[in-house]
Each structure stands twice: as C-alpha cells, then as structure tokens.
Short mmCIF file of the C-alpha atoms (twelve columns), coordinates in Angstrom:
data_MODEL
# 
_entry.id   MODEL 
# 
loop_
_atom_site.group_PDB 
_atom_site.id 
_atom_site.type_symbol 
_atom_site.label_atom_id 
_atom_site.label_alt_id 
_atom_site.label_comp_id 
_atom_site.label_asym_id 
_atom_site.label_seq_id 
_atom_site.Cartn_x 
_atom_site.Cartn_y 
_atom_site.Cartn_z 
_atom_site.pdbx_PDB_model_num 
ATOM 1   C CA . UNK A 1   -78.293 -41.080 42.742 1 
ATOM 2   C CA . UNK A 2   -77.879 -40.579 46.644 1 
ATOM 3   C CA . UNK A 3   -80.189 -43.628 47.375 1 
ATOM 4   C CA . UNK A 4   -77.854 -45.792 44.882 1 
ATOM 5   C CA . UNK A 5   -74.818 -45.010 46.574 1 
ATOM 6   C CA . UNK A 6   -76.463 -45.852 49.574 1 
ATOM 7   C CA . UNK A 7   -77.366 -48.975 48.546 1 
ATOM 8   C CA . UNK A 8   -73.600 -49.780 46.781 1 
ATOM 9   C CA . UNK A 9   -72.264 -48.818 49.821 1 
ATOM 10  C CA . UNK A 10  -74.363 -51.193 51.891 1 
ATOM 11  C CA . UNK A 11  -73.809 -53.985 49.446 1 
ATOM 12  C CA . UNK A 12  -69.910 -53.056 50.051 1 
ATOM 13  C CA . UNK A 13  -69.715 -53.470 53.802 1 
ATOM 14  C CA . UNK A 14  -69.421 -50.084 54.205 1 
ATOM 15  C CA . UNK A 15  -70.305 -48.732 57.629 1 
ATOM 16  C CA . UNK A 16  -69.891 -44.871 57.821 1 
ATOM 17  C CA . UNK A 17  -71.480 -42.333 55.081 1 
ATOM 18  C CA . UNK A 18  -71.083 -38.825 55.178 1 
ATOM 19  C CA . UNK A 19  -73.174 -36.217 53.372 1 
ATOM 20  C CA . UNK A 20  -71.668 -33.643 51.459 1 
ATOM 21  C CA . UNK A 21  -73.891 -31.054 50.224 1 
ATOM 22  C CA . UNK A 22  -76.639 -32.579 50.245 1 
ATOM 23  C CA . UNK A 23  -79.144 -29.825 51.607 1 
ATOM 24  C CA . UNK A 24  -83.071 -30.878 50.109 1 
ATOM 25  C CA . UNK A 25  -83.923 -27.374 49.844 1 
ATOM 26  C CA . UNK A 26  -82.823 -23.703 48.750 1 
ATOM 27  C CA . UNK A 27  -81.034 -22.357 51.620 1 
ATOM 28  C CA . UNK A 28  -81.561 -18.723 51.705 1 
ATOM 29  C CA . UNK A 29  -83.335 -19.071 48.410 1 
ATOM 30  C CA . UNK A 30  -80.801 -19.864 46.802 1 
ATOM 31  C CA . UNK A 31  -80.915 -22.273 44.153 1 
ATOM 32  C CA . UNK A 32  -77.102 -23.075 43.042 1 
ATOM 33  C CA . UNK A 33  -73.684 -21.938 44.037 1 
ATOM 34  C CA . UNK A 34  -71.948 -18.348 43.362 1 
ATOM 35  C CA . UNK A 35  -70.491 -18.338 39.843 1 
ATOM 36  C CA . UNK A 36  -73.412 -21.002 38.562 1 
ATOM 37  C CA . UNK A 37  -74.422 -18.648 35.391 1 
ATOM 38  C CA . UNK A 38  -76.171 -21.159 32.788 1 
ATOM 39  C CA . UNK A 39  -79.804 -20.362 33.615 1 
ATOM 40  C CA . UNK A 40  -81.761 -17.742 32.474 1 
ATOM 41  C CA . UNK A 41  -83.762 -15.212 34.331 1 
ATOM 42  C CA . UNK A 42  -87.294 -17.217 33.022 1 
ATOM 43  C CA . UNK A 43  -85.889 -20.445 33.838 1 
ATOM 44  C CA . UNK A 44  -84.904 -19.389 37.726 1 
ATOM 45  C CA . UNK A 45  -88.388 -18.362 37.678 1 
ATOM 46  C CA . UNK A 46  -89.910 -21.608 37.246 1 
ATOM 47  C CA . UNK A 47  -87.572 -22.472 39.967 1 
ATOM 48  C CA . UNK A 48  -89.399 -20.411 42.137 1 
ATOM 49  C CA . UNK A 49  -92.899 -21.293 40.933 1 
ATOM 50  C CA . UNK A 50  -92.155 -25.098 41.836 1 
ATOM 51  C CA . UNK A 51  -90.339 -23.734 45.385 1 
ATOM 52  C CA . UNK A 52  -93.726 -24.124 47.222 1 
ATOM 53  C CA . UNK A 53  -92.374 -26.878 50.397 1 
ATOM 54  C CA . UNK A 54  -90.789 -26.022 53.580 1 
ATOM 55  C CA . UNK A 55  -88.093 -28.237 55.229 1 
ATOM 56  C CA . UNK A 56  -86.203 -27.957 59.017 1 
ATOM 57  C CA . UNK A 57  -83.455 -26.777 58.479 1 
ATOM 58  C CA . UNK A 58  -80.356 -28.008 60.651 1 
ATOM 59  C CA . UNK A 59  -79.988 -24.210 62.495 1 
ATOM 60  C CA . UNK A 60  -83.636 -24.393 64.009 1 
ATOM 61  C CA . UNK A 61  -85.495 -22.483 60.952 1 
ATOM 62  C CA . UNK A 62  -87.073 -23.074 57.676 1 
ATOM 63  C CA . UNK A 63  -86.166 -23.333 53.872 1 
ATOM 64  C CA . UNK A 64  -87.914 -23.415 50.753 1 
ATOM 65  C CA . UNK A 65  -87.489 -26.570 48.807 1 
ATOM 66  C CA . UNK A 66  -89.891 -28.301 46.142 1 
ATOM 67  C CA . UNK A 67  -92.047 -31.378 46.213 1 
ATOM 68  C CA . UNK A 68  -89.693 -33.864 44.739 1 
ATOM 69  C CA . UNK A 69  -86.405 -33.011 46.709 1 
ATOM 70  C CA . UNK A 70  -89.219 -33.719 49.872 1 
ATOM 71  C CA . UNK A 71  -89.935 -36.514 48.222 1 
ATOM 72  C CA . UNK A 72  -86.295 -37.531 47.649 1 
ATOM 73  C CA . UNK A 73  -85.089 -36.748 50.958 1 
ATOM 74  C CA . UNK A 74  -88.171 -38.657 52.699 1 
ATOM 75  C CA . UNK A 75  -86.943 -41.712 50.402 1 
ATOM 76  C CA . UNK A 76  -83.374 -41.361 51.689 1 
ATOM 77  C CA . UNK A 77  -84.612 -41.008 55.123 1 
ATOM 78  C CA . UNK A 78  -85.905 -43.890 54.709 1 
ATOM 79  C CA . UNK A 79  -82.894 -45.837 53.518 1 
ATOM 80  C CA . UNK A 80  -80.914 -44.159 56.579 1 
ATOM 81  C CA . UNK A 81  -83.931 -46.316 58.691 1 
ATOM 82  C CA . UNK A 82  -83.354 -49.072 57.315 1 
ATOM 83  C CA . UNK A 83  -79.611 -49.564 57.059 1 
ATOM 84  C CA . UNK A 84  -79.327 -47.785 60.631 1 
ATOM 85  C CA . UNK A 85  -77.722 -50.399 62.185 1 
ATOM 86  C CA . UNK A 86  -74.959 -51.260 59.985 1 
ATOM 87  C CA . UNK A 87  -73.932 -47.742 58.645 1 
ATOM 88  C CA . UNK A 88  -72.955 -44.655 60.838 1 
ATOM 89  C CA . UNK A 89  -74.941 -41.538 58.751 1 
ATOM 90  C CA . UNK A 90  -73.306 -38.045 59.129 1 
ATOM 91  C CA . UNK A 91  -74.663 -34.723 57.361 1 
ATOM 92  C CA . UNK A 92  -72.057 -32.151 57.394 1 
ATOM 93  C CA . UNK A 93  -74.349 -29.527 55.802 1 
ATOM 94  C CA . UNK A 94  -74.312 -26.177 57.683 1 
ATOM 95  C CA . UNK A 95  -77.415 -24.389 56.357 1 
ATOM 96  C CA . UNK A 96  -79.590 -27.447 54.589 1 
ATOM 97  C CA . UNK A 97  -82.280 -29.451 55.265 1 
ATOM 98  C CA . UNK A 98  -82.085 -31.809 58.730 1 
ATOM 99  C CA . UNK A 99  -81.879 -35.722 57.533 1 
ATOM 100 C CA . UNK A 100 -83.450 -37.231 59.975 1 
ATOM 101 C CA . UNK A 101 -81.487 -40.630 61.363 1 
ATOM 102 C CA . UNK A 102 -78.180 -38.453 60.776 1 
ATOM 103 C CA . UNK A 103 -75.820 -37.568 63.038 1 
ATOM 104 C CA . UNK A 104 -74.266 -33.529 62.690 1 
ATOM 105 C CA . UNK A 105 -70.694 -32.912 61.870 1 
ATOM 106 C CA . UNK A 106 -68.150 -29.692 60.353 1 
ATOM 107 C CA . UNK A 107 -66.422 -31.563 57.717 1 
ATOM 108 C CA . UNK A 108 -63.103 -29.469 57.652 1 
ATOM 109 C CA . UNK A 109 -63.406 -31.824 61.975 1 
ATOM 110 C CA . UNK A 110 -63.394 -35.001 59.440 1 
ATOM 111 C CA . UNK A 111 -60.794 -33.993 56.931 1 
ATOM 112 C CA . UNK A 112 -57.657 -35.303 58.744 1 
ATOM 113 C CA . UNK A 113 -59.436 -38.633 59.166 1 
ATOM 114 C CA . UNK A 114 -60.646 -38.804 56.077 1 
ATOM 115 C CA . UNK A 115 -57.655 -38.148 54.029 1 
ATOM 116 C CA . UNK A 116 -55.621 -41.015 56.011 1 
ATOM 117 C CA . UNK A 117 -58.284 -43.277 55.150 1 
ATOM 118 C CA . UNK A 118 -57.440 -45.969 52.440 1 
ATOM 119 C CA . UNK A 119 -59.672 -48.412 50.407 1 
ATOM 120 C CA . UNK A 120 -57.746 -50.724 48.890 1 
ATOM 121 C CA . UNK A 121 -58.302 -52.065 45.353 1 
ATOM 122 C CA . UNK A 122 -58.101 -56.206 46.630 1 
ATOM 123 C CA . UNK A 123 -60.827 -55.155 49.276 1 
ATOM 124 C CA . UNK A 124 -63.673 -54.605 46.152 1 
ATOM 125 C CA . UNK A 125 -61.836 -57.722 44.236 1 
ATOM 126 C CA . UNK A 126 -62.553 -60.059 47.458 1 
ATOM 127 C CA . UNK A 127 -65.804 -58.473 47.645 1 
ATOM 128 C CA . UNK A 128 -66.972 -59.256 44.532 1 
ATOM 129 C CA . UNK A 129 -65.735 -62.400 44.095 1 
ATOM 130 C CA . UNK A 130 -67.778 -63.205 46.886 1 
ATOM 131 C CA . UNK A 131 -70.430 -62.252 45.523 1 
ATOM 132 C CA . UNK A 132 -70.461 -63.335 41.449 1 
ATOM 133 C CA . UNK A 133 -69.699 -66.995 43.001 1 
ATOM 134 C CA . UNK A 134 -73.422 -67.834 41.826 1 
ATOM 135 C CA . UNK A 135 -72.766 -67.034 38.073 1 
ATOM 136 C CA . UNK A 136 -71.596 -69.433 35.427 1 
ATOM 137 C CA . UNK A 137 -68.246 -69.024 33.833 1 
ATOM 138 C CA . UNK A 138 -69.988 -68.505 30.215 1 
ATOM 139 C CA . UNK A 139 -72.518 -64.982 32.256 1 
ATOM 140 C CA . UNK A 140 -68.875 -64.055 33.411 1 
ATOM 141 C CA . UNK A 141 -67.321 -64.103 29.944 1 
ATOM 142 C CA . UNK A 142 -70.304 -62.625 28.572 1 
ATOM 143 C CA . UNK A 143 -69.954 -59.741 30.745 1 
ATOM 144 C CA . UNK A 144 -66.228 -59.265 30.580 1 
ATOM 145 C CA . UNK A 145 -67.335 -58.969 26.569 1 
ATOM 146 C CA . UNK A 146 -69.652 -56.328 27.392 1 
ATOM 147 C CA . UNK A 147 -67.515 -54.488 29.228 1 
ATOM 148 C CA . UNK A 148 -64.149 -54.566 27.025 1 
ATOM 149 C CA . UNK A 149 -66.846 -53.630 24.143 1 
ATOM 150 C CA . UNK A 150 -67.162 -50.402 26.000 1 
ATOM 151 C CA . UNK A 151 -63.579 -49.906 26.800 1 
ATOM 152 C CA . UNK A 152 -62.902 -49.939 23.177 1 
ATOM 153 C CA . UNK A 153 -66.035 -47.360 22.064 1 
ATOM 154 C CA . UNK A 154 -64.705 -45.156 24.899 1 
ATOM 155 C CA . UNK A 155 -60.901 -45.471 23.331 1 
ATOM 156 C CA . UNK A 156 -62.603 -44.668 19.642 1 
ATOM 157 C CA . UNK A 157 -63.804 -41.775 21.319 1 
ATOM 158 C CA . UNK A 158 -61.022 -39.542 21.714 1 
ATOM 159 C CA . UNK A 159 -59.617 -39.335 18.302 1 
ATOM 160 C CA . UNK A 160 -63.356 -38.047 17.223 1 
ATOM 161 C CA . UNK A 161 -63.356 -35.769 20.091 1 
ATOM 162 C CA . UNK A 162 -59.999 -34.207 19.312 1 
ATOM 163 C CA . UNK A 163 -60.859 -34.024 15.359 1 
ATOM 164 C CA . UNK A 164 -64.189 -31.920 16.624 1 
ATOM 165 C CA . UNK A 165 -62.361 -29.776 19.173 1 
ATOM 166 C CA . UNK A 166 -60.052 -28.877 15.789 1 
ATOM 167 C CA . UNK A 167 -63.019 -28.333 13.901 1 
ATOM 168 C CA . UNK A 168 -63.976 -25.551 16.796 1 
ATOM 169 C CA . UNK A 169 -60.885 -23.583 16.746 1 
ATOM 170 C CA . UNK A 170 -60.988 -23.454 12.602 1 
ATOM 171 C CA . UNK A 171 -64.754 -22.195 13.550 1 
ATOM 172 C CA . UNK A 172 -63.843 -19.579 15.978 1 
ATOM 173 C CA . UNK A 173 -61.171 -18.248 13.445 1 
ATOM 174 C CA . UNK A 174 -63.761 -17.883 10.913 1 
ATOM 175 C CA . UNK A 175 -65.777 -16.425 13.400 1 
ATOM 176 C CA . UNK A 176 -62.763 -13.856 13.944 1 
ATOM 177 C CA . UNK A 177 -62.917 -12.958 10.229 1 
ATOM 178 C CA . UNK A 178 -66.366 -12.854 9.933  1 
ATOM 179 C CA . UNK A 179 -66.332 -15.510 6.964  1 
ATOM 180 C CA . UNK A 180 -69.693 -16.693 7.232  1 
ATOM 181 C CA . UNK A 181 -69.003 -19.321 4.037  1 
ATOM 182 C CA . UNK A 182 -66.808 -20.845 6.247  1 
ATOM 183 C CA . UNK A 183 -68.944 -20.709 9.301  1 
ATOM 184 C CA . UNK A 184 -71.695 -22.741 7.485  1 
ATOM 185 C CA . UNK A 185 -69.790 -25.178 6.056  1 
ATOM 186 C CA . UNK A 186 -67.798 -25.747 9.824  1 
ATOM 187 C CA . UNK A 187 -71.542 -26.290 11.059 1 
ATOM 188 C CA . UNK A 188 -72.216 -29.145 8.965  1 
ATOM 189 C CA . UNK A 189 -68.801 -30.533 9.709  1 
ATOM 190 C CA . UNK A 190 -68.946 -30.587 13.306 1 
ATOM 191 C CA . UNK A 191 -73.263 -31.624 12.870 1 
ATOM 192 C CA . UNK A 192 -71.996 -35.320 11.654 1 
ATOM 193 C CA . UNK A 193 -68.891 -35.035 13.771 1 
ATOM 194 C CA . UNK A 194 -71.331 -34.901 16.938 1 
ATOM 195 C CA . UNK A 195 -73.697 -37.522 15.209 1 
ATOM 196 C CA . UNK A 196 -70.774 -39.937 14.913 1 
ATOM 197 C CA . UNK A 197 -70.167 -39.334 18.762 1 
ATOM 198 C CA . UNK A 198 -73.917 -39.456 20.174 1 
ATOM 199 C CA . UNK A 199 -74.718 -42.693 17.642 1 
ATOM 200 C CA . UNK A 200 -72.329 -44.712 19.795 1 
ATOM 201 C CA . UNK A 201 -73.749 -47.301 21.897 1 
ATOM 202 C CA . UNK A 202 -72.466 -46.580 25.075 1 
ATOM 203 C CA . UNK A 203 -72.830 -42.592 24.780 1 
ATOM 204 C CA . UNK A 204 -76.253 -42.379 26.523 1 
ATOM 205 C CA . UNK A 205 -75.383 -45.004 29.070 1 
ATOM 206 C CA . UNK A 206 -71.462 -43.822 30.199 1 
ATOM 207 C CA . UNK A 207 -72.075 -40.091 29.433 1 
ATOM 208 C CA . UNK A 208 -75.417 -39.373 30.479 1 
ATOM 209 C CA . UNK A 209 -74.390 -40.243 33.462 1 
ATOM 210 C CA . UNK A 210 -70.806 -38.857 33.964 1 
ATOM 211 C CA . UNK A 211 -72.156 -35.515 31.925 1 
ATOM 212 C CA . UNK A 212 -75.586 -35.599 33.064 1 
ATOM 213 C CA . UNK A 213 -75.910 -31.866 34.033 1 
ATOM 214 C CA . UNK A 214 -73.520 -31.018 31.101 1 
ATOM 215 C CA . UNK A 215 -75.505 -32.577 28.577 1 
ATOM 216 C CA . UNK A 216 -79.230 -30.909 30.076 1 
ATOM 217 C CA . UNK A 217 -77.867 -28.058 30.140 1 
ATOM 218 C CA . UNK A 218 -76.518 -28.349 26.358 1 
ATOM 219 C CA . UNK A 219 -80.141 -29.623 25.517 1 
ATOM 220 C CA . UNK A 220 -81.813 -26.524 26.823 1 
ATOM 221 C CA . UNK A 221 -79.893 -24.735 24.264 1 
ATOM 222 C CA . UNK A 222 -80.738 -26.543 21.239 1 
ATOM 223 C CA . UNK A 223 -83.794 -24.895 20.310 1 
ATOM 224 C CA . UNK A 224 -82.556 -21.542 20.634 1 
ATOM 225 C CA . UNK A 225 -79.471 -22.891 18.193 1 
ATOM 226 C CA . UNK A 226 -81.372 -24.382 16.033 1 
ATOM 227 C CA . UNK A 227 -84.046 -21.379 15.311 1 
ATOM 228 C CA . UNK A 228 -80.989 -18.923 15.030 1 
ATOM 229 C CA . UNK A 229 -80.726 -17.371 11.398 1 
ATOM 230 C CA . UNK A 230 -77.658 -15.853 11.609 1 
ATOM 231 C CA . UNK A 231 -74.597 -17.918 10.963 1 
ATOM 232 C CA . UNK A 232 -72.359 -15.526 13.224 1 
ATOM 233 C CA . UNK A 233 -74.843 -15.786 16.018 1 
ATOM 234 C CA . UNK A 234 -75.134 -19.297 15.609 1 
ATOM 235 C CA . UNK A 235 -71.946 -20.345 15.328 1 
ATOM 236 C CA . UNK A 236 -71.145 -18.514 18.888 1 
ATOM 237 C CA . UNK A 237 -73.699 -20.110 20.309 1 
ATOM 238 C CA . UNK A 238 -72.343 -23.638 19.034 1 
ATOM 239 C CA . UNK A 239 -69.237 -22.451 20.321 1 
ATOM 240 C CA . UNK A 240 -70.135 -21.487 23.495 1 
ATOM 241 C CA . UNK A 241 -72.625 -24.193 24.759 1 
ATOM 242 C CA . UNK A 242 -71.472 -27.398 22.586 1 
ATOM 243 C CA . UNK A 243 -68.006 -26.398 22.483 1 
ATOM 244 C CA . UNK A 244 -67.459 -26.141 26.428 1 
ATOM 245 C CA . UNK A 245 -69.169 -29.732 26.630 1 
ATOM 246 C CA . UNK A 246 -67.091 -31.433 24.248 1 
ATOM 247 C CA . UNK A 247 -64.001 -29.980 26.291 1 
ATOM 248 C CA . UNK A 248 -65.336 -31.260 29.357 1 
ATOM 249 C CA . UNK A 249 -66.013 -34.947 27.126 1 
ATOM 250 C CA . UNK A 250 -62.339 -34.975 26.509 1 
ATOM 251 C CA . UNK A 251 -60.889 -34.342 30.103 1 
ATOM 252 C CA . UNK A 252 -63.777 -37.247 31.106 1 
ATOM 253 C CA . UNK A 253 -63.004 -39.568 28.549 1 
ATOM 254 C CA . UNK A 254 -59.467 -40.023 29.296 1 
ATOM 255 C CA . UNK A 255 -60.244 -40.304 32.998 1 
ATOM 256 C CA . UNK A 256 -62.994 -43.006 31.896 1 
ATOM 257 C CA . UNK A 257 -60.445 -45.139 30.065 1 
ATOM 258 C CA . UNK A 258 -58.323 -44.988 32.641 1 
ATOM 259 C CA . UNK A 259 -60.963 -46.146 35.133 1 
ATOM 260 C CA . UNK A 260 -62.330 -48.885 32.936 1 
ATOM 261 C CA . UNK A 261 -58.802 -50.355 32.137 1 
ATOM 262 C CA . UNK A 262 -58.158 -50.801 35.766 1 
ATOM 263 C CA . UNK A 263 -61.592 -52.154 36.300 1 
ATOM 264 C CA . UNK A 264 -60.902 -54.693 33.586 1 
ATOM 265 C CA . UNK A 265 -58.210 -56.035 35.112 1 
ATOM 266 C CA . UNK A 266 -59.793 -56.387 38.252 1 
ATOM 267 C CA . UNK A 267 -62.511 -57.852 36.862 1 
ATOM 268 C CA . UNK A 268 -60.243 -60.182 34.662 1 
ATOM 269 C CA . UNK A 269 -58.630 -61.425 38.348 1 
ATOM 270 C CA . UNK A 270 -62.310 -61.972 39.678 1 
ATOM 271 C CA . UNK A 271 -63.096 -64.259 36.704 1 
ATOM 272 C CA . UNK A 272 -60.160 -66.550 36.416 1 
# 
C-alpha cells in the first residue's frame, strides 16, 4: 500500500511525504506493538523462522527483517528515486530501517506544522477534473453508477450489521446461562446473517481493504471455530473473534458512508 500512496500522491501534486512507522524490519525483535495479543506463540514462531535479513538501521546498527519487507522497501526506494525531484521524502522512524533517498526527522518537530496544514476539498475537485477531461460523458455516468451502487450496498449494510450485533448479545446471554439449545440455534442465525453480509458485492473490495488485518486475523480463526465440538466453547470463540470484527464493521461503515456521500457529490460537481 505504501508504493500506492506514493504514486496517488504524485498523481496529486503533492510535494512532501512523511513516513510514519514505517520501519522494514523488527526493531529489537520485535514484531508488533505492546498490547498486540492476537497471535499465538506457534504463529510468532514462524515469524522468526522467516526473520532471516538484516537492514541499517537509522541509529548506525542492524535489525532483523524478512525477505519481502527487503523486497518492499527496495521497491519503495525505488519510487523515492524516481519521484526525487518533485516530492520532499522524510522518515520520522526512530529505531527502523534507513530509506534510502529520505531525509531524517522527530515527528512530535513536524506536528505544529502539520496540524495547521489544510487540503482543501476544491483542490482534489480541480484536480480531477483536470484529469477525467479525456473521458466521455456516457464512462462518466457509468462510473457515477458504479459508485452510487456502492453507496447504497454500504447503506444496506448497517441495518444487517446492527440485527447481527443483537444476535451477539442474545448469544452471550445464553452463554451466561449455559443454554446450549439456544447457543446452537444463535449459531445458525448469525451463520446466514454473516453470509448475507460477505455475499455483497462490494464486501471484498471496500472491506478487505478498510478491514484487511481485521478480517486475516478473523480467518486464522476459522478453523479452530469450525473443528470446535463444544457449543459453549464455540460460541465464545464466535464471540470473541467474529464478534469484535463486526463491531469494528459498524464504527467503519458509518465512517464509509459518510466518506462516499461526500465523494459523490464531489464527483457529481466534476461531471456536470
């Protein structure tokens, strides 16, 4: 994803990016932030098996990192290369990998700038304008159809989400009471509750990528939920992994909406 932002932001007249965590590697050997709790102990493991590259670090040292982020951050240094000239590139990391073609910064230095910077909204409509001048009025139309399509699956969405998230609280009281009846028949409930969700067209496509770590780690899980053979056990575990991403699906979807309503309009000016 870092090499597509790079890209948009090229293709935006942007002329300043500024890398935020974006270390390569495993400082310390560590592989995720304090608090980050949804791997196992075998799965860290493999971590470490695949942790066979070294990268510079930006203190002078060394960290372990794995053959694709090399690969990734040789492709990005790459990009840097090649947009040098148009786009300032900052990496703000204190203990990752040095980017080379960047320049070093503390970001709490940046934050006053940054949060008195302001993009506004007619900059992106002039900007593409500019640049949809070379379709036809009917491949404009066609995509504003496309695109209201999904603004309408994403609005269908949050009745169904709220209707499952109901469907969880009924199963954790039957949980509570041990009324495994109950639990089994919730299961089935929220099984083509879920189905109606993931069927949708635009479910791979909008969450896959908003959810993306979310969803994997959800998927990881579905084995060991779907070989469980007691309905307590399962049900906790359907509680615990799909429930928390179906919260998080509710929270995203509204902020979605609101992002593709606004979008529409803007695209709406940009056509007419």
């Amino acid at each position: 994803m870092t090499g597509i932002v790079i890209q948009l932001a090229a293709f935006l007249g942007f002329n300043r990016i500024i890398f935020v965590g974006q270390d390569f590697s495993y400082p310390g050997g560590v592989r995720y932030s304090k608090g980050v709790d949804h791997f196992t102990a075998e799965e860290l493991d493999k971590f470490n098996q695949h942790a066979t590259e070294t990268v510079e670090n930006v203190n002078g040292g060394v960290n372990p990192s794995s053959k694709p982020m090399v690969d990734t951050l040789r492709y990005i240094e790459g990009l840097i290369s090649f947009y040098k000239n148009q786009i300032e590139f900052i990496n703000v990391s204190q203990i990752g990998a040095v980017i080379k073609g960047t320049s070093s910064a503390k970001l709490e230095n940046l934050m006053d700038e940054l949060k008195s910077y302001h993009v506004s909204g007619q900059l992106f409509q002039n900007l593409l304008r500019n640049e949809t001048t070379g379709y036809t009025e009917e491949e404009k139309k066609a995509f504003l159809s496309r695109y209201r399509y999904c603004l309408r699956e994403l609005k269908s969405f949050g009745p169904k989400i709220d209707s499952l998230l109901e469907t969880f609280e009924q199963l954790q009281k039957a949980i509570e009471k041990s009324n495994t009846a109950k639990m089994a028949s919730l299961l089935q409930t929220i099984d083509k509750q879920w189905s109606m969700i993931t069927n949708s067209g635009v479910f791979d496509p909008l969450y896959g990528f908003v959810l993306q770590a979310e969803i994997s780690i959800y998927a990881r899980r579905v084995p060991e939920i779907a070989a469980c053979t007691n309905i307590k056990m399962k049900s906790e575990l359907v509680m615990e992994h799909l429930g928390r991403l179906v919260a998080g699906m509710k929270k995203d979807t509204e902020r979605l909406i609101d992002l593709f309503e606004e979008t529409a309009s803007n695209f709406t000016a940009i056509a007419t």
